[in-house]
C-alpha positions as CSV (number, residue, x, y, z in Angstrom):
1,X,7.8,-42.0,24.8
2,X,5.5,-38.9,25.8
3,X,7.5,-36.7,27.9
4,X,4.9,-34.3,28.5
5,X,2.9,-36.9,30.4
6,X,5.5,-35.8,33.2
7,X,5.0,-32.3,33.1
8,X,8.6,-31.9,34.2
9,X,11.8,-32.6,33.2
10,X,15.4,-32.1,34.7
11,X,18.6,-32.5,33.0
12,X,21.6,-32.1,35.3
13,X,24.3,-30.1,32.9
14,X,27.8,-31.2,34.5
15,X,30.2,-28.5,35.9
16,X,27.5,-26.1,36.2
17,X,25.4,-25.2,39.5
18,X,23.0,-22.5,37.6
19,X,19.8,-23.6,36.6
20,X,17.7,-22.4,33.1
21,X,14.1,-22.9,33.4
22,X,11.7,-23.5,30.6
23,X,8.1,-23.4,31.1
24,X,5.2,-23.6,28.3
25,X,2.1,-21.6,28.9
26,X,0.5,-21.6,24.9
27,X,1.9,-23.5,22.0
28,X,-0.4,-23.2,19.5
29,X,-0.4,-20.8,16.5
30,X,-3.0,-18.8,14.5
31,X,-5.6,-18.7,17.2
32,X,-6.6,-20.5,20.3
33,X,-7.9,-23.9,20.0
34,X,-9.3,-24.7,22.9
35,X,-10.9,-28.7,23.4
36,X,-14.9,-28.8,22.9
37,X,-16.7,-30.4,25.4
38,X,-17.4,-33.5,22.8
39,X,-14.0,-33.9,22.4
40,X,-13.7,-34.2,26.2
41,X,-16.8,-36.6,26.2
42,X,-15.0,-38.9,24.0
43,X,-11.9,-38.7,25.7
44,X,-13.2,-40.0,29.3
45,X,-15.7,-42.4,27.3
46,X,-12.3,-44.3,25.6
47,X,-10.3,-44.4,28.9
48,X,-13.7,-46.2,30.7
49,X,-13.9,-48.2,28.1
50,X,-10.4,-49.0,27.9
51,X,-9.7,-49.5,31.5
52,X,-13.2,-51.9,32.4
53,X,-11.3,-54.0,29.3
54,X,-7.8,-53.9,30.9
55,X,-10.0,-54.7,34.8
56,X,-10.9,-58.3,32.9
57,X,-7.6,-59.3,33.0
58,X,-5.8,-57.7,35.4
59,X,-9.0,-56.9,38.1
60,X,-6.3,-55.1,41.3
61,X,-5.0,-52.6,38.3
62,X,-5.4,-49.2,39.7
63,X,-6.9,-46.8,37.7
64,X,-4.1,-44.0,38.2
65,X,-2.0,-46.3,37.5
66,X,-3.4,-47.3,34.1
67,X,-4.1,-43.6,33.2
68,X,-0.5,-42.9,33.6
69,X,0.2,-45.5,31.0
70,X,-1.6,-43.6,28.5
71,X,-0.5,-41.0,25.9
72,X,-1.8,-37.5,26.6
73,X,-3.8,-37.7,23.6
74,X,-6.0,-40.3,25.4
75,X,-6.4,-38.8,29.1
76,X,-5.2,-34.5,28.4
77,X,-4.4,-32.3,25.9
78,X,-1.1,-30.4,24.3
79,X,-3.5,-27.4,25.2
80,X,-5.6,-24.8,23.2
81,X,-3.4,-21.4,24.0
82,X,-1.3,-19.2,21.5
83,X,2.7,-18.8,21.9
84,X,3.8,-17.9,25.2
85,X,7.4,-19.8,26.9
86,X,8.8,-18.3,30.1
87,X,12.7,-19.0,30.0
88,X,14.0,-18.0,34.0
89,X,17.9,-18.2,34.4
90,X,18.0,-18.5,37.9
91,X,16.8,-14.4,38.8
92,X,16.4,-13.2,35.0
93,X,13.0,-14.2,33.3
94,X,12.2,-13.9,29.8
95,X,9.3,-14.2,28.2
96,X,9.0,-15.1,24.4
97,X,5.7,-14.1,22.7
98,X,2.7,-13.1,24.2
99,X,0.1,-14.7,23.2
100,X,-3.0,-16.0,25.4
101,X,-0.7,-18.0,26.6
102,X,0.2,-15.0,29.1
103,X,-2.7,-14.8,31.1
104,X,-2.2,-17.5,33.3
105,X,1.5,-17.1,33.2
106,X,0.9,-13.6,34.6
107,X,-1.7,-14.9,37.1
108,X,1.0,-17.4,38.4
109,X,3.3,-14.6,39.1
110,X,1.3,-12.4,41.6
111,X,2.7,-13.8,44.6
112,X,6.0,-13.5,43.8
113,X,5.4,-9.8,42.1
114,X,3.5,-8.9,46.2
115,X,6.5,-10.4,47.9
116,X,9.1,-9.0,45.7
117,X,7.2,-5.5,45.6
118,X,7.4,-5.6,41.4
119,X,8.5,-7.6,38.5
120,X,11.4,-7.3,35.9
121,X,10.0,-9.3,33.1
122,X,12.2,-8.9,29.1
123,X,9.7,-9.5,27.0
124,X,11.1,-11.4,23.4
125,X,8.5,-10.1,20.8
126,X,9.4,-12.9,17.5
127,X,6.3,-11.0,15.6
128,X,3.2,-9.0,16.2
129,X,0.5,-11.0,14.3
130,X,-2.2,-11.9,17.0
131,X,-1.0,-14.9,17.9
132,X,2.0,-13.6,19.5
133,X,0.3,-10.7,21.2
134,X,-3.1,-11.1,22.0
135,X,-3.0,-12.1,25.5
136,X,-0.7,-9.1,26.2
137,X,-4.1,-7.2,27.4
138,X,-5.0,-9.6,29.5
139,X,-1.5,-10.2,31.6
140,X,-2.9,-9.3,35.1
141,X,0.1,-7.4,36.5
142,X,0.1,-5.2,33.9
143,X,-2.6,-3.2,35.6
144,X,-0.7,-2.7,39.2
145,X,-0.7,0.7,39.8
146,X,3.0,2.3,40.7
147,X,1.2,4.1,43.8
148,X,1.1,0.7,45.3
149,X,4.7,0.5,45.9
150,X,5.1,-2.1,43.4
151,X,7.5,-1.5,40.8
152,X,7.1,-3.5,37.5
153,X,9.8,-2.9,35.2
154,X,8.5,-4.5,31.7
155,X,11.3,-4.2,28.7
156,X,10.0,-5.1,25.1
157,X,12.1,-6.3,22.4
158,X,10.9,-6.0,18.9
159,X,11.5,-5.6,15.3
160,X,12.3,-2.4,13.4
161,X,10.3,-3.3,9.9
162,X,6.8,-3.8,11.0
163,X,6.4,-0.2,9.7
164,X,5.5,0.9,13.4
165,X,8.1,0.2,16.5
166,X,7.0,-2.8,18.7
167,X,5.3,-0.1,21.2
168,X,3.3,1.3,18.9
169,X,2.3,-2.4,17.8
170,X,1.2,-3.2,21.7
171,X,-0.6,0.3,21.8
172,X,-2.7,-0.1,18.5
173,X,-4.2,-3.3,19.8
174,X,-5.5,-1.5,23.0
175,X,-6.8,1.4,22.0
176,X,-10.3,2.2,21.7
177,X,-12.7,1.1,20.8
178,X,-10.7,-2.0,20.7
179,X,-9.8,-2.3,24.3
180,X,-11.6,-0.7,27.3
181,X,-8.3,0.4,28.7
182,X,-6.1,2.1,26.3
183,X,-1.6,1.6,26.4
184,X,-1.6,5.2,27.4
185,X,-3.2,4.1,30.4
186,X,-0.9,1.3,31.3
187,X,1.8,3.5,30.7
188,X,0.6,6.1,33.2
189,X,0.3,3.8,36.1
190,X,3.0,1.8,35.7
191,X,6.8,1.9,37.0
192,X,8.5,1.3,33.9
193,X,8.3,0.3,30.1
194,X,11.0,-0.1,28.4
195,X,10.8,-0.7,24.4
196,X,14.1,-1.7,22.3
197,X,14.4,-2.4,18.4
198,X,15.3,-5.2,16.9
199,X,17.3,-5.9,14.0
200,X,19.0,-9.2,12.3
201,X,22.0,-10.2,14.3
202,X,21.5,-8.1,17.0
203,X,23.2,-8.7,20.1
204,X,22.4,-7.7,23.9
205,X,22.7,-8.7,27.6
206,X,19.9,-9.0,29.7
207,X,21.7,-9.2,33.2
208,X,24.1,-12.5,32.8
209,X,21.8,-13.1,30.1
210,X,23.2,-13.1,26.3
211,X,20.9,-12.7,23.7
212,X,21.1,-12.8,19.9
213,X,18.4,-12.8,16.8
214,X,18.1,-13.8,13.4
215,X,15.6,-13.1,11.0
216,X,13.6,-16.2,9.8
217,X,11.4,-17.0,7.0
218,X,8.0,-15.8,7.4
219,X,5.9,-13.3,6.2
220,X,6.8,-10.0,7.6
221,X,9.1,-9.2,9.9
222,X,10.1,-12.2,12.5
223,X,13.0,-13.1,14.5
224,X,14.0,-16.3,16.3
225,X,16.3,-15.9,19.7
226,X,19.2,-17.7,21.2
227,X,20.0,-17.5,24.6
228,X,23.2,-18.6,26.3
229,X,23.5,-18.6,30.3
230,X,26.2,-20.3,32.1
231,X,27.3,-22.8,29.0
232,X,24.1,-23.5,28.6
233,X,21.8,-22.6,24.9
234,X,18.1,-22.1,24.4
235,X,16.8,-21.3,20.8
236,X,13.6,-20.0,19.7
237,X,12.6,-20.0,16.2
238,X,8.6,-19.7,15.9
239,X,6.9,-19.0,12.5
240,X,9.7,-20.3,10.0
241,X,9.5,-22.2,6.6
242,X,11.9,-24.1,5.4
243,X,13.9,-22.9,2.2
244,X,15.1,-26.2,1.4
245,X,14.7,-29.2,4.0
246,X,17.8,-30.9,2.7
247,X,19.7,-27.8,3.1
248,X,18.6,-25.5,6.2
249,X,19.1,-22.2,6.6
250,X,21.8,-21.0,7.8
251,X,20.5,-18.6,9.9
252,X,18.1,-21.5,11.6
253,X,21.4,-23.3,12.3
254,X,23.3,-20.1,13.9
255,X,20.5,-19.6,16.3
256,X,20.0,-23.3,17.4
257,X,23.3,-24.9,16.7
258,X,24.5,-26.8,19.9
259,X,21.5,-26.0,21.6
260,X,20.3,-27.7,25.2
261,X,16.7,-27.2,23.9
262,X,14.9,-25.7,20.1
263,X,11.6,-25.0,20.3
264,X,10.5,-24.4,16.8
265,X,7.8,-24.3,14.9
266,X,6.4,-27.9,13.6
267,X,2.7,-26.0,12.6
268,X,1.8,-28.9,9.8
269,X,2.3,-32.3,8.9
270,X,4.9,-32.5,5.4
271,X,1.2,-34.0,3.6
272,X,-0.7,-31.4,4.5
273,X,2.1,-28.4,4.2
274,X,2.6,-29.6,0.1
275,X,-1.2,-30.0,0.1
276,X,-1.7,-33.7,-0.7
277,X,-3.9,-32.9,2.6
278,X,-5.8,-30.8,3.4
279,X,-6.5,-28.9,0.2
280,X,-4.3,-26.6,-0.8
281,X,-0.4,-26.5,0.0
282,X,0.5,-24.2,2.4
283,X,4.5,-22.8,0.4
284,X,4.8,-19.5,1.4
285,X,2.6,-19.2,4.6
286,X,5.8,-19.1,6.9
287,X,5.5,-22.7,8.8
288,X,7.2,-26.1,8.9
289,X,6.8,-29.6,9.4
290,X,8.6,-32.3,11.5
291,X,10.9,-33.5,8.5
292,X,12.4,-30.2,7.8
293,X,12.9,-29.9,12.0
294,X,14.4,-32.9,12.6
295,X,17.3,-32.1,9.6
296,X,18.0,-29.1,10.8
297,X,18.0,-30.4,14.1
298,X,20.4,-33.3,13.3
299,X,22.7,-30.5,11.2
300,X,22.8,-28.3,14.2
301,X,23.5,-31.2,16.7
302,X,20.7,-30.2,19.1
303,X,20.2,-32.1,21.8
304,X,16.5,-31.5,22.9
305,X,13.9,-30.5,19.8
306,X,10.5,-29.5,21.2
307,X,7.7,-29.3,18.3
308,X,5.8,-26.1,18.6
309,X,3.1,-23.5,17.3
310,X,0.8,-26.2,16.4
311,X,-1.8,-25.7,13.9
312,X,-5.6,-25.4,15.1
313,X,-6.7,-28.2,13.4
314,X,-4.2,-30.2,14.6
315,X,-5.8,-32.6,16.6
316,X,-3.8,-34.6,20.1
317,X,-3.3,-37.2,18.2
318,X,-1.7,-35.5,15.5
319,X,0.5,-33.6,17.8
320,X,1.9,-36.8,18.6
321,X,2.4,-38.4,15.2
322,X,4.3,-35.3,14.4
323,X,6.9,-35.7,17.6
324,X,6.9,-39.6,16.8
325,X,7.8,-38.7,12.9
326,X,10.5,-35.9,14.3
327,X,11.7,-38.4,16.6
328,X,12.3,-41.0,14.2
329,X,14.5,-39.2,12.2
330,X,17.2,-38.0,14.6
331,X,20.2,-39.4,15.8
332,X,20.9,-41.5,18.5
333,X,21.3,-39.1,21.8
334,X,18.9,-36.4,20.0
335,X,15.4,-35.9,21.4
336,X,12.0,-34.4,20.0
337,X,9.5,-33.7,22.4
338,X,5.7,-32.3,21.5
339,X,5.6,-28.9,23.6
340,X,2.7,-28.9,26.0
341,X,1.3,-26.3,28.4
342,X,2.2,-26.8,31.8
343,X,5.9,-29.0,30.3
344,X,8.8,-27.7,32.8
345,X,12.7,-28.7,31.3
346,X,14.9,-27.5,33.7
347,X,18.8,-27.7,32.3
C-alpha cells in the first residue's frame, strides 16, 4: 500500500481536539538527488505503454483513474531534496533540519509570515553536515528586513560538541566568499535570533511544546528529538546506525518509544549497508537499513514508521522495496511508510 500516493493522511487520536501536523519538504541524505530528465522520459514512456495495454481490455478506463493505481515509483518520485520536516502543533511550528528542503518550505510560508506580520519558527538542528544545513541560505524569509514591521523570531537548537556552537556553524557556511550575503548580515536585519545548545538528554518547552534529545550513533555530534503535544509523540532520529539490530539502542527506543509517528533514517538497503552490494560495506558511516528499523520499531511499539534520509543512489523503486521490506516485518497494527515530499500526516 503506497501511502504517499495520497499526499495526505489523517489519523483522528480519540479524547483529543489538538491537531500535530507533519509535513515533508526533503528526505534525502548526503546531497540532493534530483530526477534527470531520462529518468522522467522513461517514466511517462512506461505509464503510455502500460495504460494503451490496460485500454485493450478495458477501452472506458480513464486515464486518472489508472494513474492513481500506480505506485509512485511509476507516475512521481519520493523527491530529490535534503532533510527538512515541518512538525506544526496547532500555533507552534518546528522545523527539523535544514536542508534544501527549506527553500520551498520557506516560500510556502510568505503569506502567512505578511498576514501575521513575522514568523516564530524553533529550528531542531540533528547535525550540521550539509545535508542538514545547506538550504538554510536559501530560506526566503530569512532576508525580511525588521524595518518592514515584520518581526521574525528564528530560535536554533544545536549541539555543544561540534567544536563551534550551532551559530557559528550557520555563520561559517555564509560567509564570504562562500555566500554573497554574510550571517552578520542576516543578523542585522532581522528581529530576532535566538541560538540554544544542545546536549544528550536535554529537556525544554517550546510553548505547550515538550521537547527532549538523545545522542545517536553517527559520526560527530548528532541528536534525534521527541516531541510530545497533547498525548500525542513524534520522534526524529536521522543519521543513526544500528549497534546491534537484534538489540537496539536504548537511547533509539527512549526517543521513539510509543510514538504516533518515527521518522528515521532507512539510508541503505541491509545488502548494500554489509557490502554484498554495492562495493564496500558501509559499518561505521552512521546509517541504517529497513531491518534494523522495523526491530526497533516493533521493540518500541511505534505505531507509524516513516523510512527517511534516503541514499542518492537510491532509486523510486528502491525506496519502495525498502518500505515493503520494513513493512513486512512489523506487527499487526504497526505501519511503515516511505517519506515523500509533499506527505501530510496529521494526528
Amino acid at each position: 500500500m503506497f501511502f504517499s500516493r495520497r499526499m495526505e493522511w489523517k489519523v483522528k487520536k480519540e479524547g483529543s481536539s489538538a491537531m500535530m501536523r507533519v509535513q515533508f519538504w526533503g528526505d534525502r541524505g548526503s546531497v540532493p538527488a534530483p530526477l534527470t530528465g531520462a529518468a522522467v522520459q522513461q517514466k511517462v514512456r512506461d505509464a503510455l505503454i502500460g495504460y494503451a495495454a490496460k485500454r485493450e481490455q478495458y477501452p472506458e478506463l480513464d486515464a486518472d483513474a489508472y494513474m492513481r493505481s500506480l505506485p509512485v515509483s511509476a507516475v512521481s518520485t519520493y523527491g530529490g531534496n535534503t532533510s527538512c520536516v515541518e512538525v506544526c502543533c496547532d500555533d507552534t511550528r518546528l522545523v527539523l533540519d535544514m536542508g534544501t528542503g527549506i527553500r520551498p518550505l520557506g516560500n510556502s510560508l510568505f503569506g502567512e509570515m505578511l498576514k501575521n506580520r513575522g514568523l516564530d519558527i524553533t529550528f531542531l538542528v540533528s547535525h550540521v553536515h550539509w545535508d542538514h544545513i545547506q538550504g538554510l541560505p536559501f530560506f526566503g524569509p530569512l532576508y525580511i528586513n525588521k524595518e518592514t514591521g515584520i518581526k521574525n523570531t528564528w530560535n536554533f537548537y544545536g549541539g555543544t560538541n561540534w567544536m563551534q556552537t550551532v551559530e557559528v556553524c550557520l555563520h561559517g557556511q555564509m560567509d564570504p566568499p562562500n555566500f554573497p550575503v554574510s550571517w552578520d548580515e542576516i543578523a542585522a536585519i532581522t528581529h530576532k535570533i535566538d541560538p540554544h545548545s544542545l546536549y544528550d538528554m536535554k529537556q525544554f518547552e517550546v510553548g505547550p511544546v515538550k521537547v527532549k534529545t538523545r545522542k545517536l550513533n553517527h559520526p560527530q555530534e548528532t541528536y534525534g528529538f521527541r516531541i510530545e503535544y497533547d498525548g500525542k509523540v513524534f520522534a526524529y532520529t536521522t543519521d543513526n546506525e544500528p549497534f546491534d539490530p537484534s538489540n537496539p539502542d536504548p537511547r533509539l527506543l527512549e526517543l521513539c518509544r510509543g510514538a504516533d509517528v518515527w521518522v528515521t533514517d532507512s539510508q541503505y538497503l541491509k545488502s548494500i549497508y554489509e557490502g554484498k552490494e554495492g562495493g564496500v560495506p558501509r559499518h561505521g558511516w552512521g546509517h541504517s537499513y529497513p531491518e534494523a528499523v522495523a526491530a526497533t520499531a516493533v521493540l518500541g511499539d511505534v505505531h507509524r514508521t516513516v523510512l527517511f534520509h534516503y541514499d542518492p543512489a537510491s532509486s523510486d523503486e528502491r525506496i519502495e522495496q525498502m518500505q515493503s521490506i520494513c513493512q513486512g516485518l512489523l506487527e499487526s497494527g504497526q505501519t511503515a511508510i516511505a517519506a515523500k515530499e509533499g506527505l501530510v500526516i496529521e494526528v
